[in-house]
DSSP file (Angstrom, degrees, kcal/mol; ACC not computed):
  #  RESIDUE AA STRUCTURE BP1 BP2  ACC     N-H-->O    O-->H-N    N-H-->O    O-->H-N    TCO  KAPPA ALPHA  PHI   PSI    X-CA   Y-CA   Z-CA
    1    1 A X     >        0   0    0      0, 0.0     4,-3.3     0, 0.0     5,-0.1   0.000 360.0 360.0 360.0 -34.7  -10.8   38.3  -36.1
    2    2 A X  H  >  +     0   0    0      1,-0.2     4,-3.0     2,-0.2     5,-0.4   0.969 360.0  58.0 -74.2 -39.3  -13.8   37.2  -38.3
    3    3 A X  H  > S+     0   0    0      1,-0.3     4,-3.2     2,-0.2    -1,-0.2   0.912 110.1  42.8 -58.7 -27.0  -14.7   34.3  -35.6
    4    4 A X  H  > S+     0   0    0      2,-0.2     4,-1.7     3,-0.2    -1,-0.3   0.937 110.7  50.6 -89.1 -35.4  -15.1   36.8  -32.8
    5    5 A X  H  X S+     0   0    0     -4,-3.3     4,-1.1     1,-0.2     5,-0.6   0.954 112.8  55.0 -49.8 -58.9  -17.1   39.6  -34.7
    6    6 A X  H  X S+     0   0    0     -4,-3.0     4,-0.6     1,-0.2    -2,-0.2   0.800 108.8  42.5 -33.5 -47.4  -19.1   36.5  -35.5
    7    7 A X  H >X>S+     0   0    0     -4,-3.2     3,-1.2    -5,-0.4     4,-1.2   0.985 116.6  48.4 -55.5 -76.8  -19.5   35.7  -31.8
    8    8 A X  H 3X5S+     0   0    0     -4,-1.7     4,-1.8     1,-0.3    -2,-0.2   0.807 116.1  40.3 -27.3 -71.1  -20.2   39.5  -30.9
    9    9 A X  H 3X5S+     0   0    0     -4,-1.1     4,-0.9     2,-0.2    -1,-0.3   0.713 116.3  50.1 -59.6 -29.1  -23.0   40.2  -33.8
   10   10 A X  H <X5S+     0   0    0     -3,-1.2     4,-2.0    -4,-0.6    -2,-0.2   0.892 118.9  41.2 -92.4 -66.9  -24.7   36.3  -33.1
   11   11 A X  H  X5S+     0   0    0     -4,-1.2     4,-1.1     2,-0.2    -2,-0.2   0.726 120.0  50.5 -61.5 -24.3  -24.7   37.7  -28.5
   12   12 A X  H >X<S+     0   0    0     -4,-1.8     3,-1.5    -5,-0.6     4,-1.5   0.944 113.3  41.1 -54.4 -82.3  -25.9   41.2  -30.0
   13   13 A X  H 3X S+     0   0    0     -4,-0.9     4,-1.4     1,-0.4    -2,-0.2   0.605 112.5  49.3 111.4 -81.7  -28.4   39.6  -31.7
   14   14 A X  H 3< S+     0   0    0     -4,-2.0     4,-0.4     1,-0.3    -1,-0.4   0.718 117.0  48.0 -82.8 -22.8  -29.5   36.9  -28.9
   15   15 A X  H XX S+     0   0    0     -3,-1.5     4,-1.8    -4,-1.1     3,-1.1   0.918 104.5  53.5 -84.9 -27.1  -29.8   40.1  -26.3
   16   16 A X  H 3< S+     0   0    0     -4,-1.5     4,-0.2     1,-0.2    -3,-0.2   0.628 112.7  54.2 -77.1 -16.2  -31.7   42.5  -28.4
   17   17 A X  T 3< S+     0   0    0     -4,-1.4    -1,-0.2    -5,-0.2    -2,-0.2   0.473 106.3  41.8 -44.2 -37.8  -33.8   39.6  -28.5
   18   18 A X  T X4 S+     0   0    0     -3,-1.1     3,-1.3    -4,-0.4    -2,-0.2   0.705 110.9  57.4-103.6 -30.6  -34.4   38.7  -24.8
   19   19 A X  T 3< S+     0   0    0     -4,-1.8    -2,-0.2     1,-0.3    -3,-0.1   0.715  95.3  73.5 -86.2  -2.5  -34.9   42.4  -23.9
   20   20 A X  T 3   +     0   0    0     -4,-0.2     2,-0.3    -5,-0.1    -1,-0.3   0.161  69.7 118.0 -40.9 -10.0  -37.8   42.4  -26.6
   21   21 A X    <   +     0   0    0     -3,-1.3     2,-0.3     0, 0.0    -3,-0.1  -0.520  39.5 165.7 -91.9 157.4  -39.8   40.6  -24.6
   22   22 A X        -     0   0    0     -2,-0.3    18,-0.1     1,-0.0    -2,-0.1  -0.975  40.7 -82.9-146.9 152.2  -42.9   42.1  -23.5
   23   23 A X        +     0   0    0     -2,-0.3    18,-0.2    22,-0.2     2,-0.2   0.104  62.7 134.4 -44.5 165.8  -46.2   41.3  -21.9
   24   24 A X        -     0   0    0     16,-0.4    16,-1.4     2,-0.0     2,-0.5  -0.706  45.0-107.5 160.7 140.6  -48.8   40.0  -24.2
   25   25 A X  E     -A   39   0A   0     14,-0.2     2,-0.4    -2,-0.2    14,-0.2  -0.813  14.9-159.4 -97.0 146.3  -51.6   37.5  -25.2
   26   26 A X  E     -A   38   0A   0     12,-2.3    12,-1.5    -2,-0.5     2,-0.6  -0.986  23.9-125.3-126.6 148.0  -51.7   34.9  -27.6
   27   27 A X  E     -A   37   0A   0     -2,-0.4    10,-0.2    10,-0.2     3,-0.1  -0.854  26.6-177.9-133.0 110.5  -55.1   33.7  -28.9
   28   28 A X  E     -     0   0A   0      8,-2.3     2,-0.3    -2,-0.6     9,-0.2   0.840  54.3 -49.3   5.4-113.7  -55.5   30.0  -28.5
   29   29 A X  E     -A   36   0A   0      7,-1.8     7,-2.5     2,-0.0     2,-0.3  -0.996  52.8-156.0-158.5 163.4  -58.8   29.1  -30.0
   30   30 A X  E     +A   35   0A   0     -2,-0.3     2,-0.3     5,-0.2     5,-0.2  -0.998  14.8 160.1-145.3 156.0  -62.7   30.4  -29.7
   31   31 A X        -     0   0    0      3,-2.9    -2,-0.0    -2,-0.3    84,-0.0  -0.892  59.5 -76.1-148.9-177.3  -66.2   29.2  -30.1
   32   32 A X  S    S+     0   0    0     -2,-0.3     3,-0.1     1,-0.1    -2,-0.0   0.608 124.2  48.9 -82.1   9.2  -69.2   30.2  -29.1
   33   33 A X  S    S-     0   0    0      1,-0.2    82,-0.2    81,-0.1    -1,-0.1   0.971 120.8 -11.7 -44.3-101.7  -68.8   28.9  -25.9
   34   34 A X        -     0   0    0     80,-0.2    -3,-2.9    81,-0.1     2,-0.3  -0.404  51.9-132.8-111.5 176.6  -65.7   30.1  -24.8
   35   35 A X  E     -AB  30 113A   0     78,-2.8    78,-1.8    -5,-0.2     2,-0.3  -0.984  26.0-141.4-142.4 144.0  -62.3   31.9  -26.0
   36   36 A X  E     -AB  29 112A   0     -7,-2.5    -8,-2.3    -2,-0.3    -7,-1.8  -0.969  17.3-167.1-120.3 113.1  -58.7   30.5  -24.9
   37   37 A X  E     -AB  27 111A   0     74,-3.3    74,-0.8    -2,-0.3     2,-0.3  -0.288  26.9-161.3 -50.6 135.8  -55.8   32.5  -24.0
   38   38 A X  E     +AB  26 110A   0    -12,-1.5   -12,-2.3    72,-0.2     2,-0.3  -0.935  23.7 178.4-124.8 135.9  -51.9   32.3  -23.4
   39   39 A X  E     -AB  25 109A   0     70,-2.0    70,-2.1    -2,-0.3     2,-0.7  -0.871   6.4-171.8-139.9 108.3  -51.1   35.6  -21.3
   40   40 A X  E     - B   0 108A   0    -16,-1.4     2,-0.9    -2,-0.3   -16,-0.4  -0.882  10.1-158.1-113.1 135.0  -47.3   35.5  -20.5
   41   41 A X  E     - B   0 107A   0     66,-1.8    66,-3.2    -2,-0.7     2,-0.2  -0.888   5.9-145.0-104.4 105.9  -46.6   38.5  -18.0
   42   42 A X    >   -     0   0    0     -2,-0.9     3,-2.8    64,-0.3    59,-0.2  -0.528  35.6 -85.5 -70.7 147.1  -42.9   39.9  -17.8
   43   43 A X  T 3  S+     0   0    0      1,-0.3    -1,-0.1    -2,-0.2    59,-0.1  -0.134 117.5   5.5 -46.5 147.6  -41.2   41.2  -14.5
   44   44 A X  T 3  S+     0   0    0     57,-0.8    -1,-0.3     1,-0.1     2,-0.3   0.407 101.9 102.9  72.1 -20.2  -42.5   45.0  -14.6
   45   45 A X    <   -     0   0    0     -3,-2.8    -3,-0.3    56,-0.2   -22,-0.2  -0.584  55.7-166.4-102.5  65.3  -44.8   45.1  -17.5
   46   46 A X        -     0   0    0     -2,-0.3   -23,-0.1     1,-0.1    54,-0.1   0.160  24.6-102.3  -3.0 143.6  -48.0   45.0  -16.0
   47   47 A X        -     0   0    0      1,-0.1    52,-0.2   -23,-0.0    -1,-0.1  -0.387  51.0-102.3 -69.1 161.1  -51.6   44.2  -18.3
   48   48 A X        -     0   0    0      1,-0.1     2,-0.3    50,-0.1    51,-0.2  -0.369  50.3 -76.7 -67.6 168.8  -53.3   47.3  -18.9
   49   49 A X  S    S+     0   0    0     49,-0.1    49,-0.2    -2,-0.1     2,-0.2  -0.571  77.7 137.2 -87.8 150.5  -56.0   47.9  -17.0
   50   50 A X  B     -E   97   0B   0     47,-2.4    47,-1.5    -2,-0.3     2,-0.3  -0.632  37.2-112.3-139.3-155.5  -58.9   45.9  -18.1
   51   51 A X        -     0   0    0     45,-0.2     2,-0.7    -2,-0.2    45,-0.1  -0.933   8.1-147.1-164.8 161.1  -61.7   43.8  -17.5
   52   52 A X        -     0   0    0     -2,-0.3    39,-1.4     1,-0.1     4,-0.1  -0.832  10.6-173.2-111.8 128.8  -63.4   40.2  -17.7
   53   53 A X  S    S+     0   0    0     -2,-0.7     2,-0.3    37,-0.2    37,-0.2   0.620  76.2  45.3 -82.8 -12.2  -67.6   40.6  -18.2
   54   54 A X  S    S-     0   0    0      1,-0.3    37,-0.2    35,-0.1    61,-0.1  -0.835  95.7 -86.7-125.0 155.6  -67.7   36.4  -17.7
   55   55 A X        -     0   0    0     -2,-0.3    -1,-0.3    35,-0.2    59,-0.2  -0.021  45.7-178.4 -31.8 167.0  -66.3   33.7  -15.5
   56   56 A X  E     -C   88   0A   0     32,-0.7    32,-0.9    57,-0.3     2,-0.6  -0.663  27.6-142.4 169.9-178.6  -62.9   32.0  -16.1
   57   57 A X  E     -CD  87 112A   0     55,-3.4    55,-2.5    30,-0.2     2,-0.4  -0.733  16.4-157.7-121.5 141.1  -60.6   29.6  -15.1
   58   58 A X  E     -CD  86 111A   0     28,-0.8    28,-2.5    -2,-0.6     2,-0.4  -0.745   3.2-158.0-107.1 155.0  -57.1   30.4  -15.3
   59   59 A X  E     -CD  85 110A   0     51,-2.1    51,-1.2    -2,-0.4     2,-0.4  -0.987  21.4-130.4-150.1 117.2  -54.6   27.3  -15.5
   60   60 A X  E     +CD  84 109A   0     24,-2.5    23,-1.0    -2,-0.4    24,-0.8  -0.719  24.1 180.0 -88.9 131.5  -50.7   28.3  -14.3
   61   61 A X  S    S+     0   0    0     47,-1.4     2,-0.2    -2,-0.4    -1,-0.2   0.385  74.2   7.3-141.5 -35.9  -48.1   27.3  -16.4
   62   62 A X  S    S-     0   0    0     46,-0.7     2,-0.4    18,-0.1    45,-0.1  -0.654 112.5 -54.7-122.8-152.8  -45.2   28.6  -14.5
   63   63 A X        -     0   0    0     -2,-0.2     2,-0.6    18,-0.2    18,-0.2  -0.829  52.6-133.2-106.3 159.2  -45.6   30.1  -10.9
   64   64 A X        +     0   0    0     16,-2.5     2,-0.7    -2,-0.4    16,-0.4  -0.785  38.7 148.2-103.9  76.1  -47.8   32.7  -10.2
   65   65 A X        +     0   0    0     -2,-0.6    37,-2.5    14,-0.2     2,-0.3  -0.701  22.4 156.8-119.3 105.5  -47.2   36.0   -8.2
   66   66 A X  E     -GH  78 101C   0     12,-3.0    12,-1.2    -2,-0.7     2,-0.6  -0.766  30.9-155.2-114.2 162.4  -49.3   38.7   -9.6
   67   67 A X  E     - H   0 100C   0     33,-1.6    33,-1.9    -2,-0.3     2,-1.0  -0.931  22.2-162.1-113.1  93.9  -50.5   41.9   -7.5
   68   68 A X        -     0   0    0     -2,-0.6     8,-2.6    31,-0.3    31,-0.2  -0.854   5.9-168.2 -96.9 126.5  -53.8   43.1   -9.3
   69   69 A X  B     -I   75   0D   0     -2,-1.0    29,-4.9    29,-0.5     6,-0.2  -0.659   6.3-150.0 -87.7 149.3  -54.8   46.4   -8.7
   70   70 A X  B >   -F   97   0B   0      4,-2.5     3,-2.7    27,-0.2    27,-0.2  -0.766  36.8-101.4-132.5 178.5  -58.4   47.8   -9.7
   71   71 A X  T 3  S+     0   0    0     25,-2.8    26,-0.1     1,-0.2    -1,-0.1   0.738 118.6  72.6 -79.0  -3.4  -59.5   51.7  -10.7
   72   72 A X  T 3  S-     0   0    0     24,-0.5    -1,-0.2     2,-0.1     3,-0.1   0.562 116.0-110.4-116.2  40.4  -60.8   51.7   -7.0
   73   73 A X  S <  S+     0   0    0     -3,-2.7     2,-0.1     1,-0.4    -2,-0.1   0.256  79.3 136.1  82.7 -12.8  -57.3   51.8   -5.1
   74   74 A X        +     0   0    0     -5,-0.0    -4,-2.5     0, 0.0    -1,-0.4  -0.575  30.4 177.7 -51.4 143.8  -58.3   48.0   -4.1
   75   75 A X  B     +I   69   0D   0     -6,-0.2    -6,-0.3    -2,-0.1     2,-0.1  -0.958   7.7 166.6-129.0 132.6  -55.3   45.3   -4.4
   76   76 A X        -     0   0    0     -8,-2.6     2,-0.2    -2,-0.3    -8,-0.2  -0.509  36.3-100.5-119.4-162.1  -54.9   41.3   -3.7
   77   77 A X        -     0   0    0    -10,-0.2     2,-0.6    -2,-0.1   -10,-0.3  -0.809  13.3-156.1-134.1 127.2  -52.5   38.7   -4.4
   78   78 A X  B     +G   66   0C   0    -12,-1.2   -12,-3.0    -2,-0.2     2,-0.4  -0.975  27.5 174.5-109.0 110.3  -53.0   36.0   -7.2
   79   79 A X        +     0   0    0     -2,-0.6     2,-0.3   -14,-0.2   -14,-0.2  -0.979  10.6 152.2-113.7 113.4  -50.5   32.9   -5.8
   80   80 A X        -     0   0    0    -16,-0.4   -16,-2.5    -2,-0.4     4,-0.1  -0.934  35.2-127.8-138.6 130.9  -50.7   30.0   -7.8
   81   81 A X        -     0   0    0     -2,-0.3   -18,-0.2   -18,-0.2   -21,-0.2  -0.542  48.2 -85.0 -69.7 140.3  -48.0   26.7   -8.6
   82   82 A X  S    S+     0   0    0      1,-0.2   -21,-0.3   -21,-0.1    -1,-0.2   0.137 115.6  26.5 -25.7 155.9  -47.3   25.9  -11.6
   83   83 A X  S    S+     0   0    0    -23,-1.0     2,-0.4     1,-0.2    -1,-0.2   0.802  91.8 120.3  22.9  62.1  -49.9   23.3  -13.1
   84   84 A X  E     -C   60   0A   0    -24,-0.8   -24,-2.5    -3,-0.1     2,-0.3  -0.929  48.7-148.2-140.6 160.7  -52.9   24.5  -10.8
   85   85 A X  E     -C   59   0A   0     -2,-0.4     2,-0.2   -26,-0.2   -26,-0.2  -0.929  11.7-172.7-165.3 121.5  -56.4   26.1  -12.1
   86   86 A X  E     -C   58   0A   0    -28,-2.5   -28,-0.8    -2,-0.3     2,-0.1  -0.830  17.5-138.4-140.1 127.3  -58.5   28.4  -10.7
   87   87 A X  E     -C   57   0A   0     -2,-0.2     2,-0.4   -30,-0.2   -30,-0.2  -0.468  22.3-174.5 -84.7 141.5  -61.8   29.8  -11.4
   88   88 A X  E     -C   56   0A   0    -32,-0.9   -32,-0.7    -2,-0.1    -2,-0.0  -0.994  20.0-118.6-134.2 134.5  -62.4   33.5  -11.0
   89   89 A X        -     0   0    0     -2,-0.4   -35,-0.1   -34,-0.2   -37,-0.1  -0.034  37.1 -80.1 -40.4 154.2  -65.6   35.4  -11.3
   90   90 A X        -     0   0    0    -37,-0.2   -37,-0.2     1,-0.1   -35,-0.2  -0.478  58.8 -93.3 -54.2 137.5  -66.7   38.2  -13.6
   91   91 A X        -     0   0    0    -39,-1.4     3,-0.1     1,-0.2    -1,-0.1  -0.043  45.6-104.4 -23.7 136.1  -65.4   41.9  -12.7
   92   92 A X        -     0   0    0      1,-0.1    -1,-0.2    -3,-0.1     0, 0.0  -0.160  59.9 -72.7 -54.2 165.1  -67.9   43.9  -10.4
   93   93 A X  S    S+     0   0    0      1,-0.2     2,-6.5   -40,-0.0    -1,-0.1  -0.130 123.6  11.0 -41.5 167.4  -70.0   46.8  -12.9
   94   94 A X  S    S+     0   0    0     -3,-0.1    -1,-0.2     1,-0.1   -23,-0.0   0.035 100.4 132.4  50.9 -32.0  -67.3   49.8  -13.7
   95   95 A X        +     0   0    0     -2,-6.5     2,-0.3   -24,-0.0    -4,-0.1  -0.067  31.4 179.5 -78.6 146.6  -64.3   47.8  -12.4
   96   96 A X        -     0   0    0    -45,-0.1   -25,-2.8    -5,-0.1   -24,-0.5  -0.826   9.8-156.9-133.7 152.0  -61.2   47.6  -14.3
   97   97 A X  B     -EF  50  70B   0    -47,-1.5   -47,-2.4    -2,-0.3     2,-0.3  -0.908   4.8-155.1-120.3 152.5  -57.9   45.5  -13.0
   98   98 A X        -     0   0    0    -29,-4.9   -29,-0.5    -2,-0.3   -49,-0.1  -0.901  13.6-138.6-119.3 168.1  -54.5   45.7  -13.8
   99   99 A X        +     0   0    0     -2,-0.3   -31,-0.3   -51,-0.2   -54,-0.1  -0.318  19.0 179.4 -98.3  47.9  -52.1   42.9  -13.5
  100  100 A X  E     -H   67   0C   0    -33,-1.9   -33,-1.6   -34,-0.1     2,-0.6   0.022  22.5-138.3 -89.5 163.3  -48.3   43.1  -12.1
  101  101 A X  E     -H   66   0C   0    -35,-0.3   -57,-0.8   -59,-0.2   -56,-0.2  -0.962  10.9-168.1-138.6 103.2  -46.0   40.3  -11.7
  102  102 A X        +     0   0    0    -37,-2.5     2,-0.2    -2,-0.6   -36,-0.1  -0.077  63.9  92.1 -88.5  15.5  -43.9   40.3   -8.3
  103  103 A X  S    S-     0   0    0    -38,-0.3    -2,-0.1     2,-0.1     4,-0.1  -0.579  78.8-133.8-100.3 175.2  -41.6   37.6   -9.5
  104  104 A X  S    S+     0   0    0     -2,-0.2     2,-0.3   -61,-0.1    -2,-0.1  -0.477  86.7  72.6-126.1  40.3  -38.2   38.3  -11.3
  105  105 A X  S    S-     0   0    0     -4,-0.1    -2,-0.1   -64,-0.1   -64,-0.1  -0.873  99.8 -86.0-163.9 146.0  -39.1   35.5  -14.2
  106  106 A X        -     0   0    0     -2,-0.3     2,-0.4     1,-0.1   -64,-0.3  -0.228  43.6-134.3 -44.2 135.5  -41.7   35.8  -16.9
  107  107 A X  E     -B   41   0A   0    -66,-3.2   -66,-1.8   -45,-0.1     2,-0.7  -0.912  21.6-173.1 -97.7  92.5  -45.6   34.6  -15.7
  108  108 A X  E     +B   40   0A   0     -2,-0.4   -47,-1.4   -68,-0.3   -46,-0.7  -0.794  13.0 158.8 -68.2 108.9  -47.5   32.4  -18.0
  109  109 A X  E     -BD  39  60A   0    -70,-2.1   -70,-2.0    -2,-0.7     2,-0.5  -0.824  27.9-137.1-129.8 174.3  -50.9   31.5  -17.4
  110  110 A X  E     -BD  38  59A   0    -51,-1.2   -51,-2.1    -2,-0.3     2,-0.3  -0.979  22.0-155.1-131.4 134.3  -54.0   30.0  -20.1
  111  111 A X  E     -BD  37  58A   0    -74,-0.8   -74,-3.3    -2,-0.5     2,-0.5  -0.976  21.0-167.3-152.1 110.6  -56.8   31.3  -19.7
  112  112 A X  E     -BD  36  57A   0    -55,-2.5   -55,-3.4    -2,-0.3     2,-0.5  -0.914  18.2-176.8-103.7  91.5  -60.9   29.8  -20.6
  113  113 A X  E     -B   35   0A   0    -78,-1.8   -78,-2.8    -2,-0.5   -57,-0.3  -0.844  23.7-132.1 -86.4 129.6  -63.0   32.8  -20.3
  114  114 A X        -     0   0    0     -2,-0.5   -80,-0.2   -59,-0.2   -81,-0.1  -0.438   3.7-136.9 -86.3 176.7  -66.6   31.6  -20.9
  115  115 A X              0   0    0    -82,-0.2    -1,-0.1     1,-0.2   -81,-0.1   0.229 360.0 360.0-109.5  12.8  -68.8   33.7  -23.5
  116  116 A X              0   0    0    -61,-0.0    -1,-0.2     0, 0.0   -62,-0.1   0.098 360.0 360.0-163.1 360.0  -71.7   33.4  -20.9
């Protein structure tokens, strides 16, 4: 009996775990250049909306299919393979994006926004 509660409590345990996961950034490193980013995007969780005031180049870590949407009912496609880099311009004035991820497996990307 004890080995299988044990089994049961350790698979509790390791799912309350995987469904924990949530969208997020993790803070890299910064100077006064730039500041570097881990941003891993789960199926369904979308970024808040935000926005970037600088350049930066985003570098894909898994593969990439996000649908950003902006606060003016515009939307595109961000499609990128795994180990590929791309540089994206600063947000127009007043515009804000959100970020969704149209895969069914978590999105990792790193991210060099320059300070400039």
């Amino acid at each position: 009996m004890k080995p299988k509660l044990l089994l049961l409590l350790s698979l509790t345990f390791l799912l309350s775990k995987a469904s924990a996961a949530t969208t997020h950034r993790e803070k890299q490193c910064e100077n006064q250049d730039v500041i570097v980013w881990k941003t891993i995007i789960e199926p369904n969780q979308p970024l808040v909306m935000h926005r970037h005031d600088h350049r930066r180049v985003v570098v894909a870590l898994t593969d990439v299919d996000l649908l950003v949407k902006n606060n003016r009912g515009q939307s595109h496609h961000l499609l990128m393979k795994r180990g590929t880099a791309r540089i994206l311009l600063a947000d127009k004035p007043k515009e804000l994006h959100c970020d969704i991820n149209q895969s069914h497996h978590p999105m990792e990307v790193m991210v060099v926004e320059f300070k400039k």
